[in-house]
KEDREN-696519 format. One record per residue: residue number from 1; x, y, z of N, C-alpha, C in turn. Coordinates in steps of 0.1 Angstrom, whole numbers, plus 5000, padded with zeros to 4 digits. Atoms other than C-alpha are relative to their C-alpha. Layout:
% KEDREN-696519
rolo|nX|nY|nZ|caX|caY|caZ|cX|cY|cZ
NUM|X|Y|Z|X|Y|Z|X|Y|Z
...
END
This chain:
% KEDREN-696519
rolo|nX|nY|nZ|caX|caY|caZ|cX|cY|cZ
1|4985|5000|5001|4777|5284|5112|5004|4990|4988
2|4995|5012|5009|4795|5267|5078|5006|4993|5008
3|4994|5014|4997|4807|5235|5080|5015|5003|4995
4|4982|4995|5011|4849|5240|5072|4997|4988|4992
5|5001|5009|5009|4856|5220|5042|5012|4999|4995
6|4985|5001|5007|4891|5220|5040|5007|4987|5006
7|4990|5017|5003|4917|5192|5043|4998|4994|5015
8|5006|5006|4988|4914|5188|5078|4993|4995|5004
9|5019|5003|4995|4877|5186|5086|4999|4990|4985
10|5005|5014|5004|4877|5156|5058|5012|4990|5004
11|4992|5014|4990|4907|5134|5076|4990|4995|5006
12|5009|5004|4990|4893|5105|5090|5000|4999|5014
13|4997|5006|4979|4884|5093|5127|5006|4987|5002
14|4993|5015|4995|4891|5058|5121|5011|4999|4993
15|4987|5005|5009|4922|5039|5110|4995|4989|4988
16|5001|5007|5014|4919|5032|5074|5010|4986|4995
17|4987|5010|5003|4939|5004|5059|4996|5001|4982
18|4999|4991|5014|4952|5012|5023|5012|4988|4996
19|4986|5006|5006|4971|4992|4998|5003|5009|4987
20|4993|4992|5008|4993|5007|4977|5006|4995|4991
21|4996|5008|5011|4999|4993|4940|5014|5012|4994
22|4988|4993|5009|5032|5001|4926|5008|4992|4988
23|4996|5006|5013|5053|4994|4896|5013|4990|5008
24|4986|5008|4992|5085|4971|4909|5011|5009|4999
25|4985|4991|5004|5110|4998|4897|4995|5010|5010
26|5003|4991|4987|5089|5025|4921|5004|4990|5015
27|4993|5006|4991|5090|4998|4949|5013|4998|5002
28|4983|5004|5002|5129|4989|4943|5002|5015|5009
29|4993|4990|4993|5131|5030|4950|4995|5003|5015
30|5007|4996|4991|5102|5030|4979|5015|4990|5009
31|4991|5006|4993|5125|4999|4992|5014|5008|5008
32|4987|4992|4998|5158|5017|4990|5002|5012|5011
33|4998|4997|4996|5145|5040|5007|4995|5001|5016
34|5001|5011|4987|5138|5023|5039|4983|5003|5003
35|5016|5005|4998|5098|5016|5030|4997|5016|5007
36|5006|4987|4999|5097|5057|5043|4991|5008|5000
37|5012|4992|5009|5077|5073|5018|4993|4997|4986
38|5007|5001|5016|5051|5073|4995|4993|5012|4993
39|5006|4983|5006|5037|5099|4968|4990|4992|4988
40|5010|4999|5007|5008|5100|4949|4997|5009|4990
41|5002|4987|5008|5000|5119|4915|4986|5011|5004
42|5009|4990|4996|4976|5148|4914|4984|4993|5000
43|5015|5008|4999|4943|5124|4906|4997|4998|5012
44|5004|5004|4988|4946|5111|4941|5002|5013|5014
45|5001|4994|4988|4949|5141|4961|4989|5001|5005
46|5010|5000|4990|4915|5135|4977|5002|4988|5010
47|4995|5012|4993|4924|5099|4989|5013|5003|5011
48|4988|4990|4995|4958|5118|4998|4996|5003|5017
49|5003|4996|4990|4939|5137|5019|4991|4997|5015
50|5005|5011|4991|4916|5109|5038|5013|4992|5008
51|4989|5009|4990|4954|5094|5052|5001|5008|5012
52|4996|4996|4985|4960|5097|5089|5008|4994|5005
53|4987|5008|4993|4993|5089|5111|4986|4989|5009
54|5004|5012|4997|4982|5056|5122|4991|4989|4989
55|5008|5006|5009|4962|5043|5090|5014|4988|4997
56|4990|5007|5006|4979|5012|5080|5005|4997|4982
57|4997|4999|5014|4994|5002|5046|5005|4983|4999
58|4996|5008|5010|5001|4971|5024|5004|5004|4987
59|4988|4998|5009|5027|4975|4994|4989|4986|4988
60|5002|5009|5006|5011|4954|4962|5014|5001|4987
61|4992|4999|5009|5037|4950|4933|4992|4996|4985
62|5005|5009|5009|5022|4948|4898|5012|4998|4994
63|4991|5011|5008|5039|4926|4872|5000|4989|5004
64|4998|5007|4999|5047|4903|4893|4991|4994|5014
65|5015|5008|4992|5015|4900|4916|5001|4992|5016
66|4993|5001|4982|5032|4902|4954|4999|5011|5009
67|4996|4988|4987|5027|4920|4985|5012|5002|5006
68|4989|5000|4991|5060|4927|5000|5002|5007|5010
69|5000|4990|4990|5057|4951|5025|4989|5000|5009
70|5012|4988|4992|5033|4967|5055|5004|5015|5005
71|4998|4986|4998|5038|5002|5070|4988|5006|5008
72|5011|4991|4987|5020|5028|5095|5006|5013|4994
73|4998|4987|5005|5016|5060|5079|4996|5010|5015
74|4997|4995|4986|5033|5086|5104|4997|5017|4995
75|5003|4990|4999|5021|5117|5090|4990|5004|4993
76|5012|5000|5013|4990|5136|5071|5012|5001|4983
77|4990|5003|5011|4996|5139|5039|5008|5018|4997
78|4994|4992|4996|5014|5167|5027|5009|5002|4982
79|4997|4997|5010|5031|5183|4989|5014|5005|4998
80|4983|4999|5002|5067|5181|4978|5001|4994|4985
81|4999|5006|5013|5072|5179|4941|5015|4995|4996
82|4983|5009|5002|5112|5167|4943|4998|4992|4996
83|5000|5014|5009|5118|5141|4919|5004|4989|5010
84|4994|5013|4996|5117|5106|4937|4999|4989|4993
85|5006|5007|5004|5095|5083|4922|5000|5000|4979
86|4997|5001|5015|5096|5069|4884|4988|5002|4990
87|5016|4998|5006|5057|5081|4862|5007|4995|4985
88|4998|5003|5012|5051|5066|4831|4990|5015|4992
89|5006|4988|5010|5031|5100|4825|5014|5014|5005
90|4991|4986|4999|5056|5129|4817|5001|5009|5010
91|4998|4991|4992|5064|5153|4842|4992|5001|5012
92|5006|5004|4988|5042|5138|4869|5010|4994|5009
93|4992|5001|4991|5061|5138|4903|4994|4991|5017
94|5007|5002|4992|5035|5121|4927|5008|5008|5009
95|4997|4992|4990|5037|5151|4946|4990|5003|5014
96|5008|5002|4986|5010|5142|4974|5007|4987|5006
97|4991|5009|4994|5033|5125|4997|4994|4991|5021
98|5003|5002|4987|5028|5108|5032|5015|4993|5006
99|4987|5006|4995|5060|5094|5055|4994|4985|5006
100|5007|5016|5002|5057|5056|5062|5008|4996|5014
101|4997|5007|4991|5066|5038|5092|5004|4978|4997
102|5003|5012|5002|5079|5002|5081|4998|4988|5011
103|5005|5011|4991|5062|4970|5098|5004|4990|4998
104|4991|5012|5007|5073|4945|5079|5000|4998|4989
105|4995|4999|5016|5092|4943|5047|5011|4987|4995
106|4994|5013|5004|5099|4910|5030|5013|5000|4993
107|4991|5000|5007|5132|4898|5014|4992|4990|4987
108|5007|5000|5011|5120|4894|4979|4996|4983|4997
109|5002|5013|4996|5120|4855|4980|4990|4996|5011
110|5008|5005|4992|5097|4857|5006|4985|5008|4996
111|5015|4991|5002|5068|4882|4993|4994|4990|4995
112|5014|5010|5002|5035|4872|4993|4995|4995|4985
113|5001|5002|5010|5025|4857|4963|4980|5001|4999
114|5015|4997|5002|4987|4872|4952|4994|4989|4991
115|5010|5009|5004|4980|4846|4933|4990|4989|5006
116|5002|5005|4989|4977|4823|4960|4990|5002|5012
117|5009|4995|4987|4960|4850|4986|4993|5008|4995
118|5012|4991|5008|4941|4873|4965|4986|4995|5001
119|5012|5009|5003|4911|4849|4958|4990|5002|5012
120|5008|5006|4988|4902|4845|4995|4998|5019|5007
121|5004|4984|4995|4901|4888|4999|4987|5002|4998
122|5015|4999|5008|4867|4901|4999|4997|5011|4993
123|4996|4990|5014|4881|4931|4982|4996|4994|4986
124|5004|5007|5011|4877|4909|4950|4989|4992|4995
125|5012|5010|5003|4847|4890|4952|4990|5011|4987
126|5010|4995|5015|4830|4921|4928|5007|4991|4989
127|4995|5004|5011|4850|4906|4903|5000|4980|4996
128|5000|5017|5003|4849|4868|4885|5012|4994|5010
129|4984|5005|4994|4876|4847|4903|5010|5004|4990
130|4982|4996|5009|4902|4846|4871|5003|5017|4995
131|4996|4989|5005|4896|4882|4869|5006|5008|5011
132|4996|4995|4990|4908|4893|4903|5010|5010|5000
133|4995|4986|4997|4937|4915|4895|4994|5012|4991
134|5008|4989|5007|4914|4938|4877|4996|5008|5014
135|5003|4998|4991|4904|4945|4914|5014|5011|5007
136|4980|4990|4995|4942|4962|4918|5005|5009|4990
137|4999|4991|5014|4941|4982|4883|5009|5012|5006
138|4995|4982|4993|4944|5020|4908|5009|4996|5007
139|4990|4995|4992|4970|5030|4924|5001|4992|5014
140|5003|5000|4987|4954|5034|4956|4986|4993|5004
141|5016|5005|5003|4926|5011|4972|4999|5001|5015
142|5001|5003|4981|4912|5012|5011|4992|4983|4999
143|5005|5011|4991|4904|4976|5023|4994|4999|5008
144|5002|5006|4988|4890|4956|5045|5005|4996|5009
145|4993|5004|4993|4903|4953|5075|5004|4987|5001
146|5002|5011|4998|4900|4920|5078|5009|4993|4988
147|4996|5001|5012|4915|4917|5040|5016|5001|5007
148|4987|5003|4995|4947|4933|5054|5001|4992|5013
149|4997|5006|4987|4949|4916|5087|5004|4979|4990
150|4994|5009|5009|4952|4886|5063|5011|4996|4996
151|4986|5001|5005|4978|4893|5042|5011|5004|5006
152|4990|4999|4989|4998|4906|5074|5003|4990|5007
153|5000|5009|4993|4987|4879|5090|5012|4982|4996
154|4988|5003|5014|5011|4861|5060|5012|5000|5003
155|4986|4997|5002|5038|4880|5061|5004|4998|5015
156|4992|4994|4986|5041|4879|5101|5001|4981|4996
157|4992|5015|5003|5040|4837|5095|5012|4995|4992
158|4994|4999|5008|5062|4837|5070|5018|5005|5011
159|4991|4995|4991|5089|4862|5094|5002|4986|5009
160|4996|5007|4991|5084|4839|5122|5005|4988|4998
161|4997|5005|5002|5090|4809|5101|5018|4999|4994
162|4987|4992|4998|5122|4828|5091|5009|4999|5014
163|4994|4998|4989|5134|4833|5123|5005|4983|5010
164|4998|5010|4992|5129|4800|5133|5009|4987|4991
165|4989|5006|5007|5152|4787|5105|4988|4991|4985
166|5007|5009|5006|5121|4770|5083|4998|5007|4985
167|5001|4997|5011|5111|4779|5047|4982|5004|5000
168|5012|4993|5004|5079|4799|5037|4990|4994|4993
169|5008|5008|5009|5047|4783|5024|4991|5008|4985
170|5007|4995|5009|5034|4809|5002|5007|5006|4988
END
């Protein structure tokens, strides 16, 4: 009997955990639109197709080198080329899309600052220490659990210290 080989039969079994590098002007529109959705250009429809509802997610921002977000991706993935998102390549629509569940999404004064928490990821260790965001170049990267459980582990101190009226250490 073949083996099927289509999009299904390669989703995974386990929960992946995925960070997701964006431009600040993409985030601004992911933000707006309540941490939701995310889309992917055509390079990554295989990665695309490794997402499963329950995989979790971390938001990175380049430029300015902060996590602000987590999320629980609520569905496979899935192809809608409607203009949302802003490409610096021409007529690319990241039209491999998945819907997002938000977990926790910082007010911009409070995101994580990577300079700070990057270093101690073991995502990064291929790389020299001062070259670390070379390690965040793609789009799309799967983690270590343990990596995100970190930088959530952050943002949920951060909230709580919020709540309880104090100011943020990172």
């Amino acid at each position: 009997m073949a083996q099927r080989r289509d999009s299904q039969s390669r989703r995974s079994v386990g929960r992946n955990y995925w960070m997701f590098v964006e431009t600040p002007e993409n985030y601004e529109i992911i933000s707006e639109i309540g941490v939701s959705l995310f889309g992917m250009g055509r390079r990554f429809k295989r990665r695309a197709e490794r997402m499963s509802p329950n995989d979790r997610v971390v938001f990175y921002v380049t430029g300015i080198r902060k996590w602000p977000a987590t999320a629980t991706i609520t569905t496979y993935s899935f192809e809608d080329d409607s203009p949302v998102f802003r490409s610096p390549v021409c007529g690319e629509r990241f039209p491999f899309r998945v819907k997002l569940r938000p977990d926790i999404v910082l007010e911009e004064p409070d995101y994580i600052d990577a300079l700070l928490l990057a270093p101690r990821l073991d995502y990064v260790r291929r790389w020299a220490p001062e070259d670390w965001p070379l390690a965040f170049f793609d789009r799309l990267h799967l983690l270590p659990q343990k990596d995100f459980r970190l930088i959530e582990g952050e943002m949920k101190r951060i909230e709580a210290r919020k709540q309880q009226g104090g100011a943020h250490l990172l």
